[in-house]
N, C-alpha and C positions, 0 to 999 in steps of 0.2 A: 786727712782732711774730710769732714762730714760737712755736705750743703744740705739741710732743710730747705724743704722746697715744698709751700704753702701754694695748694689749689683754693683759689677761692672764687670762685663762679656762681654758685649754686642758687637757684630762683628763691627754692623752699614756697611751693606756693601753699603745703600747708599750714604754716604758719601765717597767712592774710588773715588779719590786714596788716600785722609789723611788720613783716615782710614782704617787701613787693618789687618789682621788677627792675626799679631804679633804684631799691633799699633791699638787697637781698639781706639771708638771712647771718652771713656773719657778720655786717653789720649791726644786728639785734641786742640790744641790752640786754644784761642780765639782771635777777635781782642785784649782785652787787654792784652794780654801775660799769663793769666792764662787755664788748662784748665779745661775741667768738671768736673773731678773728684776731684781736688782741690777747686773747687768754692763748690762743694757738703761737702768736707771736711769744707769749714769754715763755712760753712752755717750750720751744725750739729755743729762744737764748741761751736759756740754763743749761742745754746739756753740754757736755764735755766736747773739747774739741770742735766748737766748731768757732770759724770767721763769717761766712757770710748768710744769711737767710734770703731765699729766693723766695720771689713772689709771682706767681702766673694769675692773671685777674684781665676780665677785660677791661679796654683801654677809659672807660666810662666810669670806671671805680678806680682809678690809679689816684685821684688826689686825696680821697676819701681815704682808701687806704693808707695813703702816705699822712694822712692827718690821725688815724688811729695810733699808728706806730709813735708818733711820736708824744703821744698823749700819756703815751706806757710809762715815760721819762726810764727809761730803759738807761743807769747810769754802771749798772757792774762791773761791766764789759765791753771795749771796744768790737761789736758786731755791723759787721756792713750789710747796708740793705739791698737787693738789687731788683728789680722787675722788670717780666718780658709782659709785653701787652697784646693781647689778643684783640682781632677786628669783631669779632663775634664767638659763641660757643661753638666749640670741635672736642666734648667730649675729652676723656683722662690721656688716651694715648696719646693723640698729638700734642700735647702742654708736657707730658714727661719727658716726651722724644725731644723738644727743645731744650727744655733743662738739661737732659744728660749731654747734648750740643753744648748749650753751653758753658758748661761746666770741665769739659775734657778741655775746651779750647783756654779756659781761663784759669785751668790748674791743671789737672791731668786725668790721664786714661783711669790712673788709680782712685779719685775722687769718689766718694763716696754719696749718694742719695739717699737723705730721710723724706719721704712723699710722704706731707698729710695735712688732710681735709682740715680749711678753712671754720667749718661749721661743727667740730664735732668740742666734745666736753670731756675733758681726763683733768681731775684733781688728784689722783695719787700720782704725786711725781716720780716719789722714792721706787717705788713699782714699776710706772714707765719706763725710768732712766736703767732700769735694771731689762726689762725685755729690748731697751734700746743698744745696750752693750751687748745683746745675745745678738741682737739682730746684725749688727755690726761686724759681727766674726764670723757668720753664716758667709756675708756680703764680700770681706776679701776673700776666702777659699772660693768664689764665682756663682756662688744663688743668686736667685731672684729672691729675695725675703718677703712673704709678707705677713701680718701682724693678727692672727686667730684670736677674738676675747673669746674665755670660759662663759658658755652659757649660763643664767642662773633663772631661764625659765623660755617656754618653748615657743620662740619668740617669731610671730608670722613677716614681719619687717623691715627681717634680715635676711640675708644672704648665708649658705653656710660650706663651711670649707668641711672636707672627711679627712682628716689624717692615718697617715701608712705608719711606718715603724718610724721609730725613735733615731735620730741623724748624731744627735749626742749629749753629753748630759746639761744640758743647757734649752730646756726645752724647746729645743728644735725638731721638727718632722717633716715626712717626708707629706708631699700631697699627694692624696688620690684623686680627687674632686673636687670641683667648686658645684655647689648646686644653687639653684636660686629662690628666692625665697619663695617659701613652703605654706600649705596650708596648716591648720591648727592639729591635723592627724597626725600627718609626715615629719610636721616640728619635735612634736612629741615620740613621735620614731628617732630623730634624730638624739635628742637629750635621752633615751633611755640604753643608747648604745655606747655614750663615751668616747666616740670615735670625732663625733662632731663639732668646730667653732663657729662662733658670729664671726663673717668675714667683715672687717674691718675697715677696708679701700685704703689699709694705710700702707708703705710698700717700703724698701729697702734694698737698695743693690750698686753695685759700682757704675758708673755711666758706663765704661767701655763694655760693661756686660748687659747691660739692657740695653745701647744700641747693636753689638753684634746678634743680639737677641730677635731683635728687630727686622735686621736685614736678614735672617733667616725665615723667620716666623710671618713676618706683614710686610716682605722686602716696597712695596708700591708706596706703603705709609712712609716707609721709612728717605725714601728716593722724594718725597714729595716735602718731605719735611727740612732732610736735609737743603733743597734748593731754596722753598721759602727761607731757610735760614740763612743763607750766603744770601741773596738779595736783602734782606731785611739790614742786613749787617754790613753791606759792602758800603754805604756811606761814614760809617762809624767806627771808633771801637767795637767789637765782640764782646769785651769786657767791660762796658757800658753797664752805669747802674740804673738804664732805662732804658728797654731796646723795643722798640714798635713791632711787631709782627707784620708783614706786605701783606693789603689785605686781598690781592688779587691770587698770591702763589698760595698765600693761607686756604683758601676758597676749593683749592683742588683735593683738600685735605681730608680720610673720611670721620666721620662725624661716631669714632667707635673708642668705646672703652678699652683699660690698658688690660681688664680680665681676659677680654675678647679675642683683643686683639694679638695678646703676647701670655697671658699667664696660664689658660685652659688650653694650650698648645704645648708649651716650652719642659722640657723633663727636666729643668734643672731649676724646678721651685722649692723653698721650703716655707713651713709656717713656725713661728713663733708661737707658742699656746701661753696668751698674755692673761692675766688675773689684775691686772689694774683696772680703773672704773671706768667704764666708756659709755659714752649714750653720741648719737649723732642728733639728737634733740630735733627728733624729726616730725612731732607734733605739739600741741597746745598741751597733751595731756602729759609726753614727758617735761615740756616744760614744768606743768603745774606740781611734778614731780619733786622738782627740786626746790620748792617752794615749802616752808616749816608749816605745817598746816594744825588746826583748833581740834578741838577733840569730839568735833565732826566730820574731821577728814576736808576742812576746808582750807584753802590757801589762795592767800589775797595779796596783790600787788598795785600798790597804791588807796586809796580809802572807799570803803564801803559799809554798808550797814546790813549786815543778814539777820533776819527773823528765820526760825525755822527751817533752816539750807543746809543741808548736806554733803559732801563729796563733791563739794564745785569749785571750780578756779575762777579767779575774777583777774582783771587785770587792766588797770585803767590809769588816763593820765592827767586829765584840767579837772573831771567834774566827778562828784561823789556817785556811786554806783550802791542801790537798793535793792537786796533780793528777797524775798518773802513767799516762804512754802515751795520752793525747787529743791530738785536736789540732781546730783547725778550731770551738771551743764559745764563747759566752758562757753564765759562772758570775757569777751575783750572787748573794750573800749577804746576806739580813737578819733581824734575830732573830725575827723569827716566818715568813720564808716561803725561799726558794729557789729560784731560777730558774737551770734549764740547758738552753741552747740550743743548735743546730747555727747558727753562724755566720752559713751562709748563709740563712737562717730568721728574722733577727731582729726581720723587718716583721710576724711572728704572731704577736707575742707577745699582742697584742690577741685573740687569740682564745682566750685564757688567762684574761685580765678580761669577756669576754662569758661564758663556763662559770662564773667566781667569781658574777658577778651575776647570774645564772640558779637558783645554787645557795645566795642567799641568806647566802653567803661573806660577812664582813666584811672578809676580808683585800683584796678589791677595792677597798674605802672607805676603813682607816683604818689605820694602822702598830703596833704596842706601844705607843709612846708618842705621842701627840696631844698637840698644840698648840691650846692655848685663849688668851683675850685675857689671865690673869690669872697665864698661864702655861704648867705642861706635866703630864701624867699619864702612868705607862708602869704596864701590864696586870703584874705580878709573875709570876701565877699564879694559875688557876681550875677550879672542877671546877664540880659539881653544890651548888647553893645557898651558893659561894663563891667569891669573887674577891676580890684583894689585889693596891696598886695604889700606887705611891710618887709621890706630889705633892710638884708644885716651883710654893711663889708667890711672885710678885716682890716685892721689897720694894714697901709702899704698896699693894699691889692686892688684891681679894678678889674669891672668889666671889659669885653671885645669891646672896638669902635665899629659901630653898628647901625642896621637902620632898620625900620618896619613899612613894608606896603600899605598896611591896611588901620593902622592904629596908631593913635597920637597918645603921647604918655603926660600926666603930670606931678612933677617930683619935689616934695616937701620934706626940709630935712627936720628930725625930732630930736636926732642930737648925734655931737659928731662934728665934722666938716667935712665937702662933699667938692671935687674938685670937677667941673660940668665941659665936656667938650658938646657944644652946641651948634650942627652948622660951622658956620667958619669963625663961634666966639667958643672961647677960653673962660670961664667964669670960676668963681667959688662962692663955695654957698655954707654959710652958719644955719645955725639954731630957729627952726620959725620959719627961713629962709625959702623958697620954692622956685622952678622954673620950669617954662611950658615947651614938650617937643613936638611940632608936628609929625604927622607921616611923612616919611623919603627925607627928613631930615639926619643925618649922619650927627651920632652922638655916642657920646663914653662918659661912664659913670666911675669915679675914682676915689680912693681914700687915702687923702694923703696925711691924714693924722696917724697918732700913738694908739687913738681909743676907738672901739667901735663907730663907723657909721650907721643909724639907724636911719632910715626913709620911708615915708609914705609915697606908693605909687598909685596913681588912678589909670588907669586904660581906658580909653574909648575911641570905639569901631565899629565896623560892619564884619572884622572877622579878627579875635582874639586868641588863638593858638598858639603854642609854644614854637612853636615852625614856622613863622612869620618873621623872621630872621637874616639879615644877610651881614655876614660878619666880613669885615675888613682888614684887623686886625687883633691877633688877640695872642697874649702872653703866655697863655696856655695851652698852645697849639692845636685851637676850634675852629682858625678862619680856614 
């Protein structure tokens, strides 16, 4: 029995503005309209052997992700989904150590771990699936497996694993070291010896062997994990295909990687030396990489007009984008932000989201339009004690019953029907239709049709924040 077990956390602040704190990066479209997380989601269905796909993600992106997965229309194979929900980020080791918990208790000791990142990009399957079966047989004779790509250039971005002698003809080795990522010299020291892989972060091993691993190696993480786990679990099922994490035992948790923690310790690691295609698409400019580019070396997503442009990536979504006489830039367009880069520059863009969140920026956190479980909201337009705001709810779902201190709302339906708890009235509202809520009035917003509800919202206050909120009741366990 092989669980895939999909980490998906990651900010990616270089990739802002599609990426941001409420819209991490495996969320992010691809050119072909799917995104990371979902290419990582089919890429774990197809392999052999397996029943269920675990998901570790915080508790903030569980609907999101539960709406990508099914978007896959995933019809081959009966694969069960499961997710444990993190109160906040703690780093690989603690989200592994849960997995292999719960994985020995909902199958067994012999249960096998495929750990891999949310955000990374492997198109060669046939490849994959083949380091995945070496990985696999490492795994029951008791390794810690994890997954070494062949260098194809001396790459400062990575991480990089030294390989010992040969474990067997299955390109498996022994490790000597993990080092971390290297300057432009040392890189190049490393690619001219052979000796060296891209570490991966992708991992392989039996649970009962990465937690005795644990309790040797980090026995404190391991003690703190296992209790968060029985507390989180003792009102439920263990074998829940949605288990919350306590966010109070969570909390005692340390905040360390599983290299750190367990794999630059442990003598019983091997690496895989993989030749499949990997990128963990860790900036604009590997994006623009995978983009077919003009026989200027340009590559564009969505519509533009270049004059004279060079080596530049464009990428835009509502409005046409003109370049004329650049060269050498990443341009991303989106409706509320812009981002232009110098090419060579594109691992700073992080230092763009550390000035946004400094400066108490929301653009760091959250897009125009936000993704909620019951749907989506985009920002219209706002000044001073106004904001206007066009909500989309899905057929059958509603908002919490809720109220606000400081702001009265007023809601026009454009199409749809709109089912209004208002105060102590019940209403329903068609096409054209509108109705007005005071502040401290107690209200819920419902779709009880087949089709999209569409609505215009108007806000007006003396204080419009998204935390002006006090929830009552809510289906998706917010209140």
């Amino acid at each position: 029995m092989v669980i895939p077990v999909i980490l998906s956390g990651g900010a990616g602040s270089r990739l802002w503005p599609i990426s941001r704190e409420a819209h991490p990066k495996p969320f992010m479209k691809l050119a072909d309209g799917q995104t990371l997380l979902q290419k990582t989601f089919l890429r774990a269905a197809q392999l052999a052997d397996v029943a269920e796909i675990m998901t570790i993600t915080n508790r903030e992106y569980y609907f999101k992700s539960k709406d990508e997965y099914e978007q896959t229309k995933l019809t081959n194979k009966a694969i069960t989904t499961s997710f444990l929900l993190e109160p906040f980020a703690r780093n690989t080791a603690p989200a592994i150590a849960f997995a292999a918990l719960k994985a020995t208790i909902a199958y067994s000791d012999e249960a096998i771990l495929l750990v891999l990142a949310a955000d990374h990009l492997i198109q060669d399957y046939s490849t994959f699936n083949k380091a995945y079966s070496d990985a696999v047989e490492l795994a029951k004779a008791g390794k810690l497996v994890t997954f070494g790509i062949t260098p194809t250039s001396p790459e400062t971005g990575y991480g990089y694993i030294e390989c010992g002698k040969a474990i067997n003809d299955k390109n498996g080795y022994e490790v000597i070291r993990f080092a971390e990522k290297p300057n432009a010299e040392t890189a190049q020291q490393y690619i001219s010896t052979g000796r060296y892989l891209w570490n991966s972060g992708m991992f392989c091993f039996k649970a009962s062997t990465l937690l005795e691993q644990l309790k040797e190696h980090a026995p404190e993480l391991y003690q703190h994990a296992l209790k968060c786990w029985e507390i989180s679990t003792a009102k439920t099922n263990s074998c829940n295909s949605v288990i919350e994490l306590n966010k109070e035992s969570f909390d005692a948790l340390e905040d360390i990687s599983i290299d750190y923690a367990l794999m630059e310790k442990s003598k019983d690691i091997a690496v895989i030396a993989s030749k499949f295609d990997w990128d963990d698409i860790g900036s604009w400019d590997a994006v623009g990489r995978l983009v077919e580019s003009d026989q200027h070396g340009n590559s564009v997503i969505g519509e533009a007009i270049l004059v004279d442009v060079s080596n530049t990536f464009i990428q835009g979504e509502d409005r046409i984008i003109a370049a004329v006489g650049v060269s050498n830039l990443i341009i991303i367009d989106t409706p509320d932000a812009l981002l232009v880069a110098d090419r060579n520059r594109s691992q700073d863009v992080k230092h763009v989201v550390q000035r946004l969140k400094s400066m108490a920026h929301e653009s760091y956190k959250v897009h125009r339009t936000v993704q909620r479980p019951w749907g989506s909201y985009t920002v219209l337009e706002e000044g001073e004690k106004f904001k206007m705001k066009r909500i989309i709810v899905k057929p059958q779902a509603s908002l919490s019953l809720q109220m606000h201190h400081h702001r009265s709302e007023h809601w026009v339906v454009v199409s749809g029907s709109a089912k209004v708890v208002n105060g102590d009235k019940e209403i329903l509202l068609n096409t054209n239709e509108s109705t007005f809520i005071p502040a401290g009035h107690r209200h819920r917003l419902e779709n009880p049709g087949v089709i999209e509800l569409v609505l215009i919202e108007v806000q007006t206050g003396e204080y419009l924040g998204e935390d002006d909120i006090v929830r009552f009741e809510d289906k998706y366990g917010r209140a």
